[in-house]
C-alpha beads as a LAMMPS data file, in Angstrom:
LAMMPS data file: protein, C-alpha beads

389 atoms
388 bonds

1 atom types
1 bond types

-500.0 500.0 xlo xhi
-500.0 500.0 ylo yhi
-500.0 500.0 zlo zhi

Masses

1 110.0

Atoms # bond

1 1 1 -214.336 194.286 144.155
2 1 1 -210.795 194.724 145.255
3 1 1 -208.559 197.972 145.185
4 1 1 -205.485 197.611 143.628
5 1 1 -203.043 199.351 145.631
6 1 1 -198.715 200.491 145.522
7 1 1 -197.828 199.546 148.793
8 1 1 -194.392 201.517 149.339
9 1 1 -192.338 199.749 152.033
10 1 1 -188.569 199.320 152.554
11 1 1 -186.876 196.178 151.696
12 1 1 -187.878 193.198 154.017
13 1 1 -190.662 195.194 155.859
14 1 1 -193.662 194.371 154.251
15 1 1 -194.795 190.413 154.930
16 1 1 -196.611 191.675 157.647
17 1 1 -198.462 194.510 155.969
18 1 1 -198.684 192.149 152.666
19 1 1 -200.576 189.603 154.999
20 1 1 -202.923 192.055 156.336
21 1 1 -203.577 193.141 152.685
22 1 1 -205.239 189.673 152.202
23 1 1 -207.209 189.883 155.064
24 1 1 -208.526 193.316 153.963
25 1 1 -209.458 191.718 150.606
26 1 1 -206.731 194.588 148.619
27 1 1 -204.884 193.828 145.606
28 1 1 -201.427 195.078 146.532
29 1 1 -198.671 195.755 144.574
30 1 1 -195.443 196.229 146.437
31 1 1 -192.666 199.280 145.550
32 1 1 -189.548 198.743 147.810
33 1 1 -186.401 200.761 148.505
34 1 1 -183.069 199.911 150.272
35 1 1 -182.361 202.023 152.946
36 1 1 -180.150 201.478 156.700
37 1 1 -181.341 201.432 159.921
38 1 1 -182.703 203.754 161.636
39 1 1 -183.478 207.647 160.185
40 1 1 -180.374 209.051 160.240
41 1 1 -179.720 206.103 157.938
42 1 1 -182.862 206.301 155.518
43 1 1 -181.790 206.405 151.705
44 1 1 -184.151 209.007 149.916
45 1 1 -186.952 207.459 147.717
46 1 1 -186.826 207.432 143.974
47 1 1 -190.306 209.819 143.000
48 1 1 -189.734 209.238 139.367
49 1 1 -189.448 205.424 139.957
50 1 1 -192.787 205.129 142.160
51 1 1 -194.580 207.152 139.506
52 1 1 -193.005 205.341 136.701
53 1 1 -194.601 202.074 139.464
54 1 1 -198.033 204.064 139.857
55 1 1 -198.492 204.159 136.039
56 1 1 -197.545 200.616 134.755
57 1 1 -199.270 199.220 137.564
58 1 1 -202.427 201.350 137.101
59 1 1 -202.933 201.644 140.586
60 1 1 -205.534 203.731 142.631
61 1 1 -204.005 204.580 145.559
62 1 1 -200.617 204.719 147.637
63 1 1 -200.089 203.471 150.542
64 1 1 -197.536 203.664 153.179
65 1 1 -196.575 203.168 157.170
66 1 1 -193.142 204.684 156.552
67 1 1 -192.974 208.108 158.401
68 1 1 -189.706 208.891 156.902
69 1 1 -191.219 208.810 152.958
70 1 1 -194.397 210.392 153.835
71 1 1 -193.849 213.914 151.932
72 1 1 -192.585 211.767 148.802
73 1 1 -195.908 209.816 148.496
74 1 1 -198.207 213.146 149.113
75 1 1 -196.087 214.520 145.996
76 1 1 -196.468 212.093 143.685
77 1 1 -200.169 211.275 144.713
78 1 1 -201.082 214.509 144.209
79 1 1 -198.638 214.714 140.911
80 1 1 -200.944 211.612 139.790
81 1 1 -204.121 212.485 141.201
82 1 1 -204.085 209.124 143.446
83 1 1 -205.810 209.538 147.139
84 1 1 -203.585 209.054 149.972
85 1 1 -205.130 205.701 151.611
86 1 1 -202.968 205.804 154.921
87 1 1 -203.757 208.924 156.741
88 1 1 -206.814 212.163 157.075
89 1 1 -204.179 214.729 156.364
90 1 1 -205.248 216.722 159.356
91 1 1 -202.076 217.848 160.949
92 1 1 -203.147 220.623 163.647
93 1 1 -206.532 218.148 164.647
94 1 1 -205.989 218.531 168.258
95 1 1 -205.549 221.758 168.106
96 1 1 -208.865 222.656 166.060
97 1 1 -210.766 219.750 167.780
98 1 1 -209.416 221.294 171.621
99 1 1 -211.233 224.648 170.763
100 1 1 -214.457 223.136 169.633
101 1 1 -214.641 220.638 172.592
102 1 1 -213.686 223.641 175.179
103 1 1 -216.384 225.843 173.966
104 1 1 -218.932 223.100 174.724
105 1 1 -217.830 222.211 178.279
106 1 1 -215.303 219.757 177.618
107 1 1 -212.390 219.191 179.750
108 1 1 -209.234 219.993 177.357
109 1 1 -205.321 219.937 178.371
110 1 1 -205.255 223.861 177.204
111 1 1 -202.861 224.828 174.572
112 1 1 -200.697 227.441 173.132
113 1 1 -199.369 227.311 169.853
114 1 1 -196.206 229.263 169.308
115 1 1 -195.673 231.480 166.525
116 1 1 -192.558 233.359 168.023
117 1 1 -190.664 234.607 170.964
118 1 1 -193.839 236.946 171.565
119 1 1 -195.985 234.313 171.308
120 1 1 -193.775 232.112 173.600
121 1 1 -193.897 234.352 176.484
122 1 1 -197.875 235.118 176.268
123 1 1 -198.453 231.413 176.512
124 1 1 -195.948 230.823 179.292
125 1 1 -198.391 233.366 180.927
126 1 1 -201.226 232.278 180.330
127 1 1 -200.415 228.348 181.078
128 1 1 -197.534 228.922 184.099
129 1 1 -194.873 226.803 185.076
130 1 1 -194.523 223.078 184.868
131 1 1 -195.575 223.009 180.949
132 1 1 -195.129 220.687 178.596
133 1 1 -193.250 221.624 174.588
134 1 1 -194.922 219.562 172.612
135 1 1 -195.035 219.652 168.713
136 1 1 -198.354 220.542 167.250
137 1 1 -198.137 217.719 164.259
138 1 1 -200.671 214.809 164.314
139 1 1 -199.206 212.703 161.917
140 1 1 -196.926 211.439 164.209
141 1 1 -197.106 210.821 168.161
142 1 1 -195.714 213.964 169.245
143 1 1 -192.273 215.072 171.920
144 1 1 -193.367 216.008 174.870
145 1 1 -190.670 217.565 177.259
146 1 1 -191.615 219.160 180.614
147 1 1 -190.402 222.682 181.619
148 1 1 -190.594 223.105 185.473
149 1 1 -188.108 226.414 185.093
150 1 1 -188.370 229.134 182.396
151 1 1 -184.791 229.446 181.748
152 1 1 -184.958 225.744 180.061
153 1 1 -188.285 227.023 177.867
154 1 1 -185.828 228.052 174.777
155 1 1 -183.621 225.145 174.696
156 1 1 -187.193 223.169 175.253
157 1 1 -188.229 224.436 172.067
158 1 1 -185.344 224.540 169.887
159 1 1 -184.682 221.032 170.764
160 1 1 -188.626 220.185 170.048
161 1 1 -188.137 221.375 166.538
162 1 1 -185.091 219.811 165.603
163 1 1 -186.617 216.359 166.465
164 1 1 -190.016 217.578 164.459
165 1 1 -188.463 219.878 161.162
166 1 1 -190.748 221.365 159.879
167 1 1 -193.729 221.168 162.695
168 1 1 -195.384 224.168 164.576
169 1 1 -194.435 223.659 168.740
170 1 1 -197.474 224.419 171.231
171 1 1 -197.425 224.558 174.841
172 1 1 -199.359 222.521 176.834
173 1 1 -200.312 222.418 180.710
174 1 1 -199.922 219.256 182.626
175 1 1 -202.915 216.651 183.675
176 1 1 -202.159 214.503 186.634
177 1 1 -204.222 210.999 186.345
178 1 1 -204.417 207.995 184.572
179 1 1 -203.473 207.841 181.121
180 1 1 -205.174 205.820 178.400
181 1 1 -205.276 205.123 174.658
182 1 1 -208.659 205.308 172.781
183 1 1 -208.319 203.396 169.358
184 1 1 -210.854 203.658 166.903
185 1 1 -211.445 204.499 162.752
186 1 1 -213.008 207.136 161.117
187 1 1 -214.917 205.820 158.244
188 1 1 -216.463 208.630 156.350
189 1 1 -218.225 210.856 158.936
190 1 1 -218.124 208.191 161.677
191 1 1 -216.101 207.145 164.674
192 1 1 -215.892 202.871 164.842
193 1 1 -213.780 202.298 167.940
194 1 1 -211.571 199.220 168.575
195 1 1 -211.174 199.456 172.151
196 1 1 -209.349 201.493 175.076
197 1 1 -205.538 200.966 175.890
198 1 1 -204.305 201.139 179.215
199 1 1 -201.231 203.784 179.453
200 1 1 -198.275 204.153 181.401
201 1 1 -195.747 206.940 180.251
202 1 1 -192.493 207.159 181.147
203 1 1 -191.949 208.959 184.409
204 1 1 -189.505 212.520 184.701
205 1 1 -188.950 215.116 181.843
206 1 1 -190.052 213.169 178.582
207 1 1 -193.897 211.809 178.164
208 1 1 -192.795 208.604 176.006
209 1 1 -195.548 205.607 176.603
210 1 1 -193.361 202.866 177.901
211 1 1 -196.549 200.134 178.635
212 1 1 -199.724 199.340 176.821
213 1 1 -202.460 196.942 178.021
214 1 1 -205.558 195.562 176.952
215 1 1 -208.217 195.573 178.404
216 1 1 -207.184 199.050 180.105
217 1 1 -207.911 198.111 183.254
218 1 1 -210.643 201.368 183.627
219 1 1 -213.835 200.844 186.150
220 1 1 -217.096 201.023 183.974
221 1 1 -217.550 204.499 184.886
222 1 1 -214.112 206.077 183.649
223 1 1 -214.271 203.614 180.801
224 1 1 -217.361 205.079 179.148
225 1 1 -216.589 208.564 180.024
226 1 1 -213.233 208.099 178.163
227 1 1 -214.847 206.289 175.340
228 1 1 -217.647 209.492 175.513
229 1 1 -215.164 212.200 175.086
230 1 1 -213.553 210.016 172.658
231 1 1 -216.466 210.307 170.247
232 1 1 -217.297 213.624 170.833
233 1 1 -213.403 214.436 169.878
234 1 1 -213.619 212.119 166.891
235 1 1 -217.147 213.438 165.796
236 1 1 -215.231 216.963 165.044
237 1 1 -212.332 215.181 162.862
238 1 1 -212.809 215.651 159.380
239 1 1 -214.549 213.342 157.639
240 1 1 -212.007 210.715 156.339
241 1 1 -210.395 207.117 156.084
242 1 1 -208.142 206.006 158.541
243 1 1 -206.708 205.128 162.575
244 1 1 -207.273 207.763 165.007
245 1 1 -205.805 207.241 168.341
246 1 1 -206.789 209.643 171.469
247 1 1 -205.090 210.259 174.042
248 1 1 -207.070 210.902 177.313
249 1 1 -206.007 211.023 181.020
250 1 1 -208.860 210.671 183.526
251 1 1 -208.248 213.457 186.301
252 1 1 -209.744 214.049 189.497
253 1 1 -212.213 216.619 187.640
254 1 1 -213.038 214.125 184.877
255 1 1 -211.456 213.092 181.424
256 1 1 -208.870 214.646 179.528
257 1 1 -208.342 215.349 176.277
258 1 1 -204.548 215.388 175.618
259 1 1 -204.025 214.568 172.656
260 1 1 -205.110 212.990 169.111
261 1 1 -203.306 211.254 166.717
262 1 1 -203.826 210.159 163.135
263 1 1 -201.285 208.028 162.039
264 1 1 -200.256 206.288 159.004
265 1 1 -201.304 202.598 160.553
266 1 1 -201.115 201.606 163.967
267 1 1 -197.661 200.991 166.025
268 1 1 -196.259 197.547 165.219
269 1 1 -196.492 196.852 169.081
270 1 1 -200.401 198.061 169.013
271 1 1 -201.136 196.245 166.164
272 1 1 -199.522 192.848 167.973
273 1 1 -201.016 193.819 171.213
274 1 1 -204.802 194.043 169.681
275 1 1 -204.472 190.936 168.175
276 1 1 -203.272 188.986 170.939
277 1 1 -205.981 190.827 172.785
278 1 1 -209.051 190.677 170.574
279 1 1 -208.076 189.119 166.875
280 1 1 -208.119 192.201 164.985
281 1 1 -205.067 192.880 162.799
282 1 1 -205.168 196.980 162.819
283 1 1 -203.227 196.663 159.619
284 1 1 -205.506 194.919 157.538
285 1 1 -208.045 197.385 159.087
286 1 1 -206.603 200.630 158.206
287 1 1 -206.328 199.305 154.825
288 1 1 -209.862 198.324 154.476
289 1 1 -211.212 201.822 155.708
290 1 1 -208.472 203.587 153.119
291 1 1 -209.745 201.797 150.244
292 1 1 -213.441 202.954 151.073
293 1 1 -214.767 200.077 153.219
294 1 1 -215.995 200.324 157.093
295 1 1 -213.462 198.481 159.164
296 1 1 -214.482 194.615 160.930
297 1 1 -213.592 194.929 164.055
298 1 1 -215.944 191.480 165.824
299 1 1 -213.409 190.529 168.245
300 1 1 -212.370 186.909 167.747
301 1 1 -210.452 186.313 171.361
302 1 1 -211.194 187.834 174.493
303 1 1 -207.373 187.690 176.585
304 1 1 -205.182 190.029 178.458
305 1 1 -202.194 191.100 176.915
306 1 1 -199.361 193.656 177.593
307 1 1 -196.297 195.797 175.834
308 1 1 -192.849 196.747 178.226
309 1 1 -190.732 198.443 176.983
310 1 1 -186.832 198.221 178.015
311 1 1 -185.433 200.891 179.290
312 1 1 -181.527 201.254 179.494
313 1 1 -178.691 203.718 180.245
314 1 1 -177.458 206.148 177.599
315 1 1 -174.037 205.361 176.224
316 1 1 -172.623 202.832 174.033
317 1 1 -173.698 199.170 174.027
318 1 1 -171.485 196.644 175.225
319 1 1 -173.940 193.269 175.401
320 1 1 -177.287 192.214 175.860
321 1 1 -177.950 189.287 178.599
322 1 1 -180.838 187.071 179.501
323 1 1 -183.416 187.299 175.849
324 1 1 -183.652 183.912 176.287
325 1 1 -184.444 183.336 179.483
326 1 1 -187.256 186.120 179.062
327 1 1 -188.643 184.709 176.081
328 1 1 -189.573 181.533 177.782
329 1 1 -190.980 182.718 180.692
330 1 1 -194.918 181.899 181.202
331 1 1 -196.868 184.673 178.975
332 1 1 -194.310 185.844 177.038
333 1 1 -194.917 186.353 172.922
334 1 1 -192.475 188.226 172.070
335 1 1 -188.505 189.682 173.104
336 1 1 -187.441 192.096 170.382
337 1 1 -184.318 193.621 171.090
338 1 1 -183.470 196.223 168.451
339 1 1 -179.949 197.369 170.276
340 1 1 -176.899 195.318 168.865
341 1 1 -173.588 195.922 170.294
342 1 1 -171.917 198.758 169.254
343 1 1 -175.097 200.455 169.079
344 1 1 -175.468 204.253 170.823
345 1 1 -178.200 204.835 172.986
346 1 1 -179.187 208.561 174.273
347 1 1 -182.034 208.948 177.005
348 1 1 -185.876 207.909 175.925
349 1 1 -186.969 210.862 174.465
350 1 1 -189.726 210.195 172.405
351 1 1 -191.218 207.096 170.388
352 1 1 -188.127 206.820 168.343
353 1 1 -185.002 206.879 170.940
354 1 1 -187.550 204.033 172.657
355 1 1 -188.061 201.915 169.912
356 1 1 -184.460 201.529 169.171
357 1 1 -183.811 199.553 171.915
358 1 1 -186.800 196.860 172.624
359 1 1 -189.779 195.446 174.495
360 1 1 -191.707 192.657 175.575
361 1 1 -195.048 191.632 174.300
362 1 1 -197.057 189.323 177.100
363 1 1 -200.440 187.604 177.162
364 1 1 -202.741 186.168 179.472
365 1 1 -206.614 184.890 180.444
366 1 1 -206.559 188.012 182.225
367 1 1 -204.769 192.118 182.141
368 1 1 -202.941 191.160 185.710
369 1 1 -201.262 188.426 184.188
370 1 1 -200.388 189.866 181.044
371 1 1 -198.995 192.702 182.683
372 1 1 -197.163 190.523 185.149
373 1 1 -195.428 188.673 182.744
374 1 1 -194.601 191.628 180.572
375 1 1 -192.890 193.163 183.306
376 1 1 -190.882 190.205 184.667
377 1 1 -189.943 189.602 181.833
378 1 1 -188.826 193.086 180.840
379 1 1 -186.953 193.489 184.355
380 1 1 -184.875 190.041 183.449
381 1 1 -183.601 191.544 180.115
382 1 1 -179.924 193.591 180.710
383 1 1 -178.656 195.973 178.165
384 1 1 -175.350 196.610 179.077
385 1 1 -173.834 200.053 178.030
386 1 1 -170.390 202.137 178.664
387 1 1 -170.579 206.017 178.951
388 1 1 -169.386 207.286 175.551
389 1 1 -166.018 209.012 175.171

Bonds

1 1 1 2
2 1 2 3
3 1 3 4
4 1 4 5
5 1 5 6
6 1 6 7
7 1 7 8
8 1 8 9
9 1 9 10
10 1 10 11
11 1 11 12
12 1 12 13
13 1 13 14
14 1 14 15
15 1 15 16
16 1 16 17
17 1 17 18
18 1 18 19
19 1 19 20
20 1 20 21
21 1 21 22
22 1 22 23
23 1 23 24
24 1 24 25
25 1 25 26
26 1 26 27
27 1 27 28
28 1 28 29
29 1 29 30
30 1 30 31
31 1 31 32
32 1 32 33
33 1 33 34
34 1 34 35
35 1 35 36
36 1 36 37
37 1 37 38
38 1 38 39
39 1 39 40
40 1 40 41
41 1 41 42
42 1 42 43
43 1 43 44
44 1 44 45
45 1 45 46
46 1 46 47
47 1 47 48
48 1 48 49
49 1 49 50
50 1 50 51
51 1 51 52
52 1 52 53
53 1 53 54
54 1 54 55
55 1 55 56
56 1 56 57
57 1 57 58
58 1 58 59
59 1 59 60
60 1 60 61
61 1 61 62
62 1 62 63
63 1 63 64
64 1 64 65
65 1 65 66
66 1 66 67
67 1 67 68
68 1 68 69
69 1 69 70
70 1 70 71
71 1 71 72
72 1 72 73
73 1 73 74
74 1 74 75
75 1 75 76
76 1 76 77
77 1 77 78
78 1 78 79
79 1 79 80
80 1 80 81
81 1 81 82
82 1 82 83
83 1 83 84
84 1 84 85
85 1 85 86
86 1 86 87
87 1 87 88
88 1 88 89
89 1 89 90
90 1 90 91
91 1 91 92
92 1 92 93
93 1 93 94
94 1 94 95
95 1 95 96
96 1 96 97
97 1 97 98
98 1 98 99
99 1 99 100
100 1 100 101
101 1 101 102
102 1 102 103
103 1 103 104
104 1 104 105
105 1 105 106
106 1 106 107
107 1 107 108
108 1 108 109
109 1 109 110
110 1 110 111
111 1 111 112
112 1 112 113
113 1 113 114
114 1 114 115
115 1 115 116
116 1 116 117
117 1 117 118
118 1 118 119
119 1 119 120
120 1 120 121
121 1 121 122
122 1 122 123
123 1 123 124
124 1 124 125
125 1 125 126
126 1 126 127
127 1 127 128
128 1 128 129
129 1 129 130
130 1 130 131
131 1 131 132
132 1 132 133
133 1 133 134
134 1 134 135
135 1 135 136
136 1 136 137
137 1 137 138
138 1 138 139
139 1 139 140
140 1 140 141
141 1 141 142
142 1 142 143
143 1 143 144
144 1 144 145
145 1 145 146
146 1 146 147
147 1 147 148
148 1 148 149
149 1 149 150
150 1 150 151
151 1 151 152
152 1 152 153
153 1 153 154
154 1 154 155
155 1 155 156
156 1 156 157
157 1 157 158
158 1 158 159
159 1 159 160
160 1 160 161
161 1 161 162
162 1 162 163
163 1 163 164
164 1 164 165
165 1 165 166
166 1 166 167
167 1 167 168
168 1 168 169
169 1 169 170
170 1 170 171
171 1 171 172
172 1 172 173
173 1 173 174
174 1 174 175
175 1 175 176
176 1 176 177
177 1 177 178
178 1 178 179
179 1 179 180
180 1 180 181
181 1 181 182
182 1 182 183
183 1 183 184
184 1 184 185
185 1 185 186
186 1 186 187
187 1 187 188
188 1 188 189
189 1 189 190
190 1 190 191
191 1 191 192
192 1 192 193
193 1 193 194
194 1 194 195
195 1 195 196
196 1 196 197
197 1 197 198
198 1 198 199
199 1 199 200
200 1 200 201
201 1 201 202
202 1 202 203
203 1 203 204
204 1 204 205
205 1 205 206
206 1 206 207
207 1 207 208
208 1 208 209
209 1 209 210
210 1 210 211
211 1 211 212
212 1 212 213
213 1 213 214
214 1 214 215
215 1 215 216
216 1 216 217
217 1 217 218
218 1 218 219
219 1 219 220
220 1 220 221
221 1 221 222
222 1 222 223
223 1 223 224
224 1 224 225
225 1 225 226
226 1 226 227
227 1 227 228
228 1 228 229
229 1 229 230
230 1 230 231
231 1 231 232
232 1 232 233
233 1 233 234
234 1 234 235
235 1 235 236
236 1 236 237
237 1 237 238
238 1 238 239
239 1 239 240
240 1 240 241
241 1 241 242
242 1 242 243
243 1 243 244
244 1 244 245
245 1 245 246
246 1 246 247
247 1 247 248
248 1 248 249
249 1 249 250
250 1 250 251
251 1 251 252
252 1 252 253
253 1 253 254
254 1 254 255
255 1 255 256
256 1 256 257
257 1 257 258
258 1 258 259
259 1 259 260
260 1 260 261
261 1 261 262
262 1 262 263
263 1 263 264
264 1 264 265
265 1 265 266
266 1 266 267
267 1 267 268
268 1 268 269
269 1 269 270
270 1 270 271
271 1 271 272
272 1 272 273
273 1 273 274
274 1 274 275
275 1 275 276
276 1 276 277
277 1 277 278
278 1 278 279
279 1 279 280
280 1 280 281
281 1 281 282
282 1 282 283
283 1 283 284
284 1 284 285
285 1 285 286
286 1 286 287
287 1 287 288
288 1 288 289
289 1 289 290
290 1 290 291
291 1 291 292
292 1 292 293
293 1 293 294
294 1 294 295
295 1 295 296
296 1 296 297
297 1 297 298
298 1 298 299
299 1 299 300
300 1 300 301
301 1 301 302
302 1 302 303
303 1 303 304
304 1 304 305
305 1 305 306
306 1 306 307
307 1 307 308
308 1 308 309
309 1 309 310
310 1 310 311
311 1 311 312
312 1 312 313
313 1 313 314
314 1 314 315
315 1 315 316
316 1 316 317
317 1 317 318
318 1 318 319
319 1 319 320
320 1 320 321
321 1 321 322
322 1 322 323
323 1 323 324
324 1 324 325
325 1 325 326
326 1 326 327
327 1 327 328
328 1 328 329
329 1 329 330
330 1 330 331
331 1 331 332
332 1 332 333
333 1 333 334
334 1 334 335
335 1 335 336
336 1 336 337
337 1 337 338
338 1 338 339
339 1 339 340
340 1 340 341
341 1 341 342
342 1 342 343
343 1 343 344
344 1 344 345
345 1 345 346
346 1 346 347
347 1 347 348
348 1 348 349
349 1 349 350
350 1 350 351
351 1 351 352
352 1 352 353
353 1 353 354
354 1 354 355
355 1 355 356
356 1 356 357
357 1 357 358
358 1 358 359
359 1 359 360
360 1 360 361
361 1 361 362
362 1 362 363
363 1 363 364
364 1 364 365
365 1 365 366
366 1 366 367
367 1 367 368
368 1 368 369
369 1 369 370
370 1 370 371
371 1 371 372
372 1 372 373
373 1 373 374
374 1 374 375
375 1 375 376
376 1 376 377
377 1 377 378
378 1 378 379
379 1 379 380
380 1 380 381
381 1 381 382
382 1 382 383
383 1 383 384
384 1 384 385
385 1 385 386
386 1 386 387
387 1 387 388
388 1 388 389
């Protein structure tokens, strides 16, 4: 028997998530609002309306992927007594989950959480110099910004919270190695994973993942260790419906915890990338396991496939050249160029400043060729941009 479902979406945004509530067998009913691009731009949702929606529709459950309308639905779930379907509600996980794993041997990135200028400086003393300011909510993937000097740790922070209201900053020290993605649900008390992302962050001051592949091009060793620590991480979650994502990087001394996120659903670019990879729609997933049922994940193709995104300077965009060309190059899915002229870019700083100006989704019998075409195709794309005045 189907769960009937309000499936809160902006305008225009939900024939994707509608499709993958067929395939998860849910009876959704849809509860839209206008708003502009971008969240500077987001129009506040009308409560009184979606429970006014919750109550004619007789509903069980809200649902959501839109970060921005989050604390709205929690309000009026809770005013109704509806479950949450999209998320754990575990916002310090990593930091509870770090402790346990730590106690029993487990190689953690070691954190700090701040509470105040005291507690600052005894973490800066305890981790040293490079560290990363990171914010300590798992709802959302996180801002990382490195601090190689300590007279950039205050601005580090301040500027952490004002990209994260509302969220506790930690401190975190560094892992060198290679970075990858473990995807998986936790259904009830257990851990089903999907598979193992390949990583590549952006290089310098700001960890932003700027490639994605799949398979993640691990040898069998690292691979199982990653998926090991993986399941030992997810084993200490709460029990709960919903995506987990973990975030390991395999070091000289072994893997690496460095983070875990519980998102709403999966990135738009993950979900497409999984598909392409293995035919499973993450979407229609994460709304099986919220309404109660343990996710199919039988992969149904077995191909390479790759995420770029486009970098470009900050400043003001003048024109974007050569989509076309990229689009129908050998491989290539998808060009999705969010920029329009006119548009102002500042430097990648997290998953946000990235996603508002593109990528390139590629695919392939294999992860070289995926990757290859991904890239190529990336590197053809020019966003053109003029220092603002």
């Amino acid at each position: 028997m189907s769960k009937r479902i309000l499936l809160i979406q902006p305008v225009g945004e939900a024939l994707e998530l509608m499709r993958a509530c067929q395939l998860a067998r849910v009876e959704a009913v849809p509860f839209s609002w206008l708003h502009g691009r971008g969240q500077a731009g987001a129009a506040p949702i009308d409560e009184e309306a979606l429970i006014a929606a919750a109550k004619r529709n007789a509903v069980q459950g809200l649902w959501t992927d839109s970060p921005s309308v989050w604390p709205a639905v929690l309000d009026v779930a809770a005013h109704l007594n509806l479950p949450r379907l999209d998320a754990m509600g575990c916002a310090d996980a990593f930091f509870e989950v770090a402790r346990a794993l730590e106690e029993n041997g487990a190689l953690v990135a070691s954190c700090h959480l701040v509470t105040g200028q005291e507690s600052l400086r005894a973490g800066l003393e305890r981790l040293g110099l490079p560290v990363w300011v990171r914010g300590a909510s798992q709802m959302t993937r996180s801002v990382f910004r490195l601090v190689e000097y300590e007279a950039d740790l205050d601005m580090a922070v301040e500027m952490v919270k004002k990209r994260l209201p509302g969220t506790l900053v930690a401190l975190q020290r560094p892992v060198q190695g290679t970075t990858c993605r473990v995807v998986g649900f936790k259904h009830k008390r257990d851990f089903i994973a999907v598979d193992i992302l390949g990583e590549e962050p952006a290089p310098g001051t700001f960890r932003v993942p700027m490639t994605w592949s799949l398979p993640s091009g691990l040898g069998g060793h690292d691979y199982m260790a990653a998926l090991n620590l993986a399941k030992k991480t997810a084993a200490l979650l709460p029990p709960g419906h919903g995506l987990v994502e973990i975030e390991i990087v395999l070091s000289l001394e072994g893997p690496v915890l460095t983070d875990v996120v519980l998102p709403a659903c999966a990135h738009p670019v993950m979900n497409r990338l999984v598909e392409l990879g293995l035919g499973v729609n993450l979407l229609a997933e994460a709304l099986r396991v919220g309404v109660g049922q343990p996710p199919q994940l039988s992969p149904s193709r077995e191909m390479g496939a790759a995420a770029c995104w486009i970098p470009a300077r900050s400043g003001v965009v003048e024109t974007v050249r050569h989509t076309r060309e990229a689009l129908f190059l050998q491989g290539v899915q998808a060009v999705v160029i969010t920029a329009e002229a006119g548009d102002t870019l500042g430097h990648i700083t997290d998953d946000v400043a990235r996603d508002r100006i593109g990528h390139v989704i590629a695919c392939g019998p294999t992860r070289a060729e995926a990757l290859h075409a991904a890239r190529t195709a990336r590197d053809r794309i020019e966003i053109v941009t003029h220092p603002m005045m």
